[in-house]
N, C-alpha and C positions, 0 to 999 in steps of 0.2 A: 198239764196235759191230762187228757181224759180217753179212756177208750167207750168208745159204744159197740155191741154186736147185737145184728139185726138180721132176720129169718124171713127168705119168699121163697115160694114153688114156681118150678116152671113148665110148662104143662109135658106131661110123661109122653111126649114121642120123641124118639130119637134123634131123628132127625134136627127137628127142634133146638134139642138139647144141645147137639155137635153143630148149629148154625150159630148160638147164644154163646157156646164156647169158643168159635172162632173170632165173633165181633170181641168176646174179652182179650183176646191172645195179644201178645205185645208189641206193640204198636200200632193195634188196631184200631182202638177208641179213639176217636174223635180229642185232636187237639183242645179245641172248645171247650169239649166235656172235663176235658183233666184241670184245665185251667179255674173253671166255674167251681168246682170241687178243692184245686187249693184257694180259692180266695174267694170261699166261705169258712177258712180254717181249719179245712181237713188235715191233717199234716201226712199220715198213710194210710193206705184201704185194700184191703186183701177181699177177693172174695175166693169163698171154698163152693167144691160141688158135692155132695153125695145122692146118689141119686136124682130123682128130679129138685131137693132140697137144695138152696142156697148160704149160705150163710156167711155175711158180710165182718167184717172188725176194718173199725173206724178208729181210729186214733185223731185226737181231735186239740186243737187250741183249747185254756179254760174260757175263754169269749164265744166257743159255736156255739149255733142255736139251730135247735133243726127249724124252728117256726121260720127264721131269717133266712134259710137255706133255701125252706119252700117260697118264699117269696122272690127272691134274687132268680130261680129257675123259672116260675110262673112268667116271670117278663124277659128271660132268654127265648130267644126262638129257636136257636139249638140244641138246647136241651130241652126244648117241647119236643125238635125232631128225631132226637134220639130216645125221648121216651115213647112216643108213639110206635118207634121201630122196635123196642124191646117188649112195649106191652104183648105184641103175637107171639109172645114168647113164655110171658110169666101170667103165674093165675095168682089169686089170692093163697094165700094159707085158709085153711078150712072154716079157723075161730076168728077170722078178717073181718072188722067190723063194715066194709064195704066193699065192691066191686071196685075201686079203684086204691084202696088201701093195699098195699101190697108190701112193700118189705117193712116189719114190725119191729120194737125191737126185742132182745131175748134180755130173761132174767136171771143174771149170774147168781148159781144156789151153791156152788163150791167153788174156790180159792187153797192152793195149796200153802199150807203153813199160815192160815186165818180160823 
C-alpha cells in the first residue's frame, strides 16, 4: 500500500467554500464517483480544508497509477460531470503548471521516527 498527499485551492469566497463542503459531506458524492475512485485502487481518501487550502491523502493499492486514473475518468462521463461541477469551485495553486492542473501532489520533507 502506498499513500499519496495532494494540495488545491479553492477560490476564497465563502460561500464557495460552504457549497464545496456540503457536496463533500457524507453521502453526498455521487455513487459513480466513489466507485470510479475504488476501482482505480484507491483504497481511502480524506480530504482536509484550512482555509481556502485543500489537502487530499490517498492511500492507494501498489498497482495505482495516477496516469491510469486519468485515463479511466477522461472516458467516464460522470466524472467529467462532476469535475466540471467542482471546477467553479477550485482554482489552481499559484506554482500550477496550468489552468487545468489543479490538485498537485505534496512532498513529504518530515516523517516521525525517520
Amino acid at each position: 500500500m502506498k499513500r499519496y498527499c495532494l494540495a488545491c485551492d479553492l477560490k476564497d469566497q465563502e460561500d464557495l467554500i460552504e457549497q464545496y463542503k456540503a457536496w463533500h459531506a457524507r453521502g453526498r458524492a455521487w455513487p459513480e464517483i466513489t466507485e470510479s475512485i475504488k476501482n482505480e485502487g484507491i483504497i481511502d481518501m480524506e480530504i482536509y480544508l484550512t482555509g481556502n487550502r485543500l489537502f487530499m491523502v490517498m492511500e492507494v493499492e501498489d498497482w495505482f497509477d495516477f496516469r491510469r486514473k486519468a485515463e479511466s475518468d477522461a472516458k467516464n462521463a460522470k466524472v467529467q460531470e462532476w469535475e466540471r461541477l467542482m471546477e467553479q469551485f477550485q482554482q489552481p495553486l499559484p506554482w500550477a503548471g496550468g489552468t487545468h492542473e489543479k490538485w498537485l501532489l505534496t512532498e513529504r520533507i518530515y516523517k516521525l521516527d525517520e
